[in-house]
C-alpha positions as CSV (number, residue, x, y, z in Angstrom):
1,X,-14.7,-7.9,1.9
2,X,-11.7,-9.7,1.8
3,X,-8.9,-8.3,-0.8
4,X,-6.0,-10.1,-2.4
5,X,-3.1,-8.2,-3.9
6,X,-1.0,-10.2,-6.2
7,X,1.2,-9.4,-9.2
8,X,1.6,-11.1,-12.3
9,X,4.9,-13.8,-12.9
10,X,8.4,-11.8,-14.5
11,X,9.8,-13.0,-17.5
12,X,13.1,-13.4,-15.7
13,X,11.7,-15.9,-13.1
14,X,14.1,-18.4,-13.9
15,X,16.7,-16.1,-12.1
16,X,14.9,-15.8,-9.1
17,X,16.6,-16.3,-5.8
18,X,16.8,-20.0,-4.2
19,X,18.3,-21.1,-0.8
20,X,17.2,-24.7,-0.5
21,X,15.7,-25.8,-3.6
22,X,18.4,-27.1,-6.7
23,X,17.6,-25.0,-9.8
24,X,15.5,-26.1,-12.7
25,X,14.5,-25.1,-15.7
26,X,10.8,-22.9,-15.2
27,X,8.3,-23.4,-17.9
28,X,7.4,-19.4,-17.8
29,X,4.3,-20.1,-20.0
30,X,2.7,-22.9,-17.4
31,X,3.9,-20.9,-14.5
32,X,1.9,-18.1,-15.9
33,X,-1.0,-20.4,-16.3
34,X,-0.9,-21.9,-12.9
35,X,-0.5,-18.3,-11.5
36,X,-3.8,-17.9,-13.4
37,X,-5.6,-20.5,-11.7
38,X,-4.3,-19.7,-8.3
39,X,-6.2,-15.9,-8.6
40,X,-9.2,-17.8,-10.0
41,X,-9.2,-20.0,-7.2
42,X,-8.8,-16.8,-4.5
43,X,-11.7,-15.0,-6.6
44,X,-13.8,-18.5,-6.7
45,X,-13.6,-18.3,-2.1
46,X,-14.5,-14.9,-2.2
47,X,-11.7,-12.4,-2.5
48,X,-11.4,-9.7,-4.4
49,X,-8.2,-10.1,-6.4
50,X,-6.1,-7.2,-7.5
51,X,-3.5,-8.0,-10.0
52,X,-0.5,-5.8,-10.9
53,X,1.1,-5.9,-13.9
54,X,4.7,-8.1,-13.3
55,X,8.1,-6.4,-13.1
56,X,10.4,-7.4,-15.9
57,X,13.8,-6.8,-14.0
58,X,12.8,-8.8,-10.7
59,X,12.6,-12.5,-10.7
60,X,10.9,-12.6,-7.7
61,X,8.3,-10.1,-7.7
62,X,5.3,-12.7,-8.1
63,X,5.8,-13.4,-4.3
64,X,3.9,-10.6,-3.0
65,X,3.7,-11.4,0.8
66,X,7.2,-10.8,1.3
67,X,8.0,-7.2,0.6
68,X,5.0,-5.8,3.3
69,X,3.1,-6.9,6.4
70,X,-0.6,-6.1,6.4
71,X,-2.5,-5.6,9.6
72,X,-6.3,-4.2,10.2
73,X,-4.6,-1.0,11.1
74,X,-1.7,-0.3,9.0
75,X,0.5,-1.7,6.5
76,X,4.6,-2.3,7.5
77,X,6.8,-2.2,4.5
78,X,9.8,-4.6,5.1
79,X,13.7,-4.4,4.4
80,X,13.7,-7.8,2.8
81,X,16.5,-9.8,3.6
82,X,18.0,-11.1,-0.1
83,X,19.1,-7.5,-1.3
84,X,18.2,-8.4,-5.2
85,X,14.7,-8.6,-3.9
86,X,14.7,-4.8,-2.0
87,X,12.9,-2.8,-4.7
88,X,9.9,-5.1,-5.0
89,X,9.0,-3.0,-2.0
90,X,8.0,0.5,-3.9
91,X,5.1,-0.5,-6.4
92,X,3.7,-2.8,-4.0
93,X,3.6,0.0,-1.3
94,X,2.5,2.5,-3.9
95,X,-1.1,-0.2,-4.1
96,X,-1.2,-0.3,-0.5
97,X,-1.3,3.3,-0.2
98,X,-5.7,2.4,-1.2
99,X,-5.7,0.7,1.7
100,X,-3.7,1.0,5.2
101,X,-1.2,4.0,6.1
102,X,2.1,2.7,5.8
103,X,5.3,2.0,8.1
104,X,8.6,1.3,7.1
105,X,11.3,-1.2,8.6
106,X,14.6,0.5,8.4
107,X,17.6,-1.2,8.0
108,X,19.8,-3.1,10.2
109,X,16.5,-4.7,10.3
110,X,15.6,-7.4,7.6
111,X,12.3,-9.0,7.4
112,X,10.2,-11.7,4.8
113,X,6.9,-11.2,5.1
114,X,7.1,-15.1,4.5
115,X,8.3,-15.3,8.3
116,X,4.9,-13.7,9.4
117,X,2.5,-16.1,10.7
118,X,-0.5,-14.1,12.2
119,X,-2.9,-15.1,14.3
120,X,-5.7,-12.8,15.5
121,X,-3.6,-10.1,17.4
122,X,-0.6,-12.8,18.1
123,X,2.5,-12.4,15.3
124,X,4.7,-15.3,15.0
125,X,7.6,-14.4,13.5
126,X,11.1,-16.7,12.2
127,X,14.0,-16.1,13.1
128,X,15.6,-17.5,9.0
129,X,18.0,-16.9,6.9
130,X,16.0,-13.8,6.0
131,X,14.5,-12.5,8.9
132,X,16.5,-11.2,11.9
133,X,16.1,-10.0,15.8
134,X,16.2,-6.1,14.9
135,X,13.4,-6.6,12.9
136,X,11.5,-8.5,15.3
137,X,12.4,-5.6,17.6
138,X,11.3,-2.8,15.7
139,X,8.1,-5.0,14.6
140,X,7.3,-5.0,18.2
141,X,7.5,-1.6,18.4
142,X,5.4,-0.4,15.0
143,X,2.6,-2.9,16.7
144,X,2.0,-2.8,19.9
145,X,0.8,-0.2,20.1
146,X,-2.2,-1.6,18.1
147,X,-2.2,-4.0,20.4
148,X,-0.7,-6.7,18.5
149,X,2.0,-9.5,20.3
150,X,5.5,-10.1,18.3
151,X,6.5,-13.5,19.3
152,X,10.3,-14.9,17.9
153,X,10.2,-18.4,16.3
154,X,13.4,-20.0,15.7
155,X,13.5,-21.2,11.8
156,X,16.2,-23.6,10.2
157,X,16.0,-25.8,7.4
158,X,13.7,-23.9,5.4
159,X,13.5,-20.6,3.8
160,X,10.2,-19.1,6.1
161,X,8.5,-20.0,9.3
162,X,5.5,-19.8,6.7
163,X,7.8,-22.6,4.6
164,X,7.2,-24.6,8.3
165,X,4.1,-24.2,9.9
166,X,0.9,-22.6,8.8
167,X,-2.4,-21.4,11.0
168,X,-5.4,-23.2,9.4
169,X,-8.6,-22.6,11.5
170,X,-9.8,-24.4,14.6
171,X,-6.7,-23.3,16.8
172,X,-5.1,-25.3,14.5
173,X,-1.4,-25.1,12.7
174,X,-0.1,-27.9,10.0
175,X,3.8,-28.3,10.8
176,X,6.9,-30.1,10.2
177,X,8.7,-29.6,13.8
178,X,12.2,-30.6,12.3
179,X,12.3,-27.2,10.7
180,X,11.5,-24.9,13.8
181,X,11.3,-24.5,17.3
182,X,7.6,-25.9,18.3
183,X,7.9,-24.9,21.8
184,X,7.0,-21.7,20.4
185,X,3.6,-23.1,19.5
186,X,2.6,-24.6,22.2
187,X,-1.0,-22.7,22.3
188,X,-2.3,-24.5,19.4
189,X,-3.3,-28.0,18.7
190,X,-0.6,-29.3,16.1
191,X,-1.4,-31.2,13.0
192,X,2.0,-32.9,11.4
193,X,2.8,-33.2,8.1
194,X,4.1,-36.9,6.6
195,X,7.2,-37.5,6.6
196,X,7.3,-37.6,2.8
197,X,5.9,-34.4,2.1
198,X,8.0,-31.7,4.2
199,X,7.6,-28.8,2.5
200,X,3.8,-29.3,3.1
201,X,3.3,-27.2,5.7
202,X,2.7,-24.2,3.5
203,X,-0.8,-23.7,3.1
204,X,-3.0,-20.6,2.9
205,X,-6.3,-20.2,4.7
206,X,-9.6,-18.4,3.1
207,X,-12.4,-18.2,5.4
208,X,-13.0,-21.9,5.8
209,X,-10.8,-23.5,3.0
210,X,-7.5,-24.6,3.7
211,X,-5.8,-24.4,0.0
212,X,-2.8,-26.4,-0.3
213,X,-1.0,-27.5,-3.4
214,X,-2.1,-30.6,-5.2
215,X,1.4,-32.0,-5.1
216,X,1.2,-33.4,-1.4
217,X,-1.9,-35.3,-1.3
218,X,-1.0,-37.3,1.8
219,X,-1.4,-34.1,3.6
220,X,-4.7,-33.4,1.6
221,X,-5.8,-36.3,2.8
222,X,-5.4,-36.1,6.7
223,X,-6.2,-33.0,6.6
224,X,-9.7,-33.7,5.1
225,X,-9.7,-37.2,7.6
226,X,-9.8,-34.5,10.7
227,X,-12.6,-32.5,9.1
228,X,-10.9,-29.6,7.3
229,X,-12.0,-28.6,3.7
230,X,-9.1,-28.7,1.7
231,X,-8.8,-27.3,-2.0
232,X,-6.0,-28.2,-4.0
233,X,-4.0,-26.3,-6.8
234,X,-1.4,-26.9,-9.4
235,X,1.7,-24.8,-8.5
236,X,4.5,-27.4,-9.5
237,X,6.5,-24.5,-11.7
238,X,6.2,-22.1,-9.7
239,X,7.4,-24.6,-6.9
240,X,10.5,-24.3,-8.4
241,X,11.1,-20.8,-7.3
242,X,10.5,-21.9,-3.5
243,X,6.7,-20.6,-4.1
244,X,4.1,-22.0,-1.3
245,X,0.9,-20.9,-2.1
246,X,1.0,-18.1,0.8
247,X,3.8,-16.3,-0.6
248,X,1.7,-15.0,-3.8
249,X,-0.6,-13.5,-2.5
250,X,-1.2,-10.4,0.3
251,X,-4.9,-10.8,2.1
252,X,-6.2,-8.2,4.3
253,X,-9.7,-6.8,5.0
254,X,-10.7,-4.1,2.7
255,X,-11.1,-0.9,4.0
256,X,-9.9,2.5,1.6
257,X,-7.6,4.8,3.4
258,X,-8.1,7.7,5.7
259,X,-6.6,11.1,6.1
């Protein structure tokens, strides 16, 4: 059974951190409510949704996928690269503990789990503002022996490769090319987002559902021309923070840990 760890919205998200987005005002109340509806929507496709309780003191801490990197094998707990966001880290490895034994990146090395696009046993990971090559390095190292492939994607004009290009079934990944290096993806048949809606590349796949937020219906729309089932969701708050709808949530297959 597939598990989904998220974590409830701080009351201090309007200080959360922002790279490319101006800042406005956060409806806390609605942003709760939409966070709300995205758990109902995971639990709706199937997944079992764990919810921790939010963490007053850090904006951010809503956007689970960044501080850790879950595998079928283990769990990699990341040196995240905007320092405010750093000790998001210990009660979300403290959950993971149920699940995966854990590894740690250790600084030089900085790493979003929002630059992690997976694959089956292939990791594409950006090269971003937050993300750099000694974490790529010791990434490479902490998988492959799990036979897993760590493969560098250059990232600008966006916050995460994630913020550029997302795997949605059928060999497939949606993309806006002006953001990242798409040589790097030549494996895949690639589906491009319209012009008018950039940051629409940012969609999470369950099973068979592509969710995507309800705010770029253009890319709804091809999507569902070239046969993919598409479920949209309200997330225009929590937009605001430089939210996609991968970033608040952490999927992984369940499976309790062993000695």
């Amino acid at each position: 059974m597939l598990t989904g760890i998220t974590r409830q919205i701080s009351q201090s998200i309007n200080e959360c951190e922002l790279s490319f987005h101006e800042r406005q005002p956060i409806d806390v109340a609605k942003a709760g409510a939409q966070h709300r509806a995205y758990r109902d929507c995971l639990a709706e496709l199937g997944i079992q949704v764990v919810s921790l309780p939010a963490e007053p003191d850090l904006p951010d801490c809503v956007f689970v996928e960044d501080p850790a990197l879950v595998v079928d094998e283990i769990a990699v707990i990341s040196v995240m690269g905007a320092v405010s966001r750093r000790p998001e880290a210990q009660s979300l490895a403290a959950a993971l503990t149920r699940y995966r034994k854990l590894e740690y990146l250790r600084e030089p090395a900085t790493l979003d789990g929002g630059d992690v696009m997976r694959v089956g046993r292939n990791l594409f990971v950006g090269l971003s503002r937050r993300t750099n090559r000694e974490a790529i390095a010791q990434l490479s190292t902490i998988l492959q022996p799990h036979g897993y492939q760590v493969n560098p994607v250059e990232v600008t004009g966006c916050l995460h490769l994630k913020s550029a290009c997302s795997y949605i079934g059928g060999n497939t990944v949606l993309v806006n090319r002006s953001w990242l290096d798409a040589d790097q993806l030549q494996q895949f048949e690639l589906i491009d987002v319209p012009a008018e809606e950039p940051n629409a590349a940012n969609a999470l796949l369950v099973k068979d559902v592509v969710i995507l937020p309800s705010s770029f219906p253009r890319t709804r729309e091809l999507l569902e021309r070239r046969g993919f089932r598409v479920r949209a969701i309200d997330v225009s708050e929590l937009q605001k923070a430089e939210s996609g709808v991968t970033c608040m949530s952490l999927i992984f297959d369940h499976r309790e840990a062993t000695a």
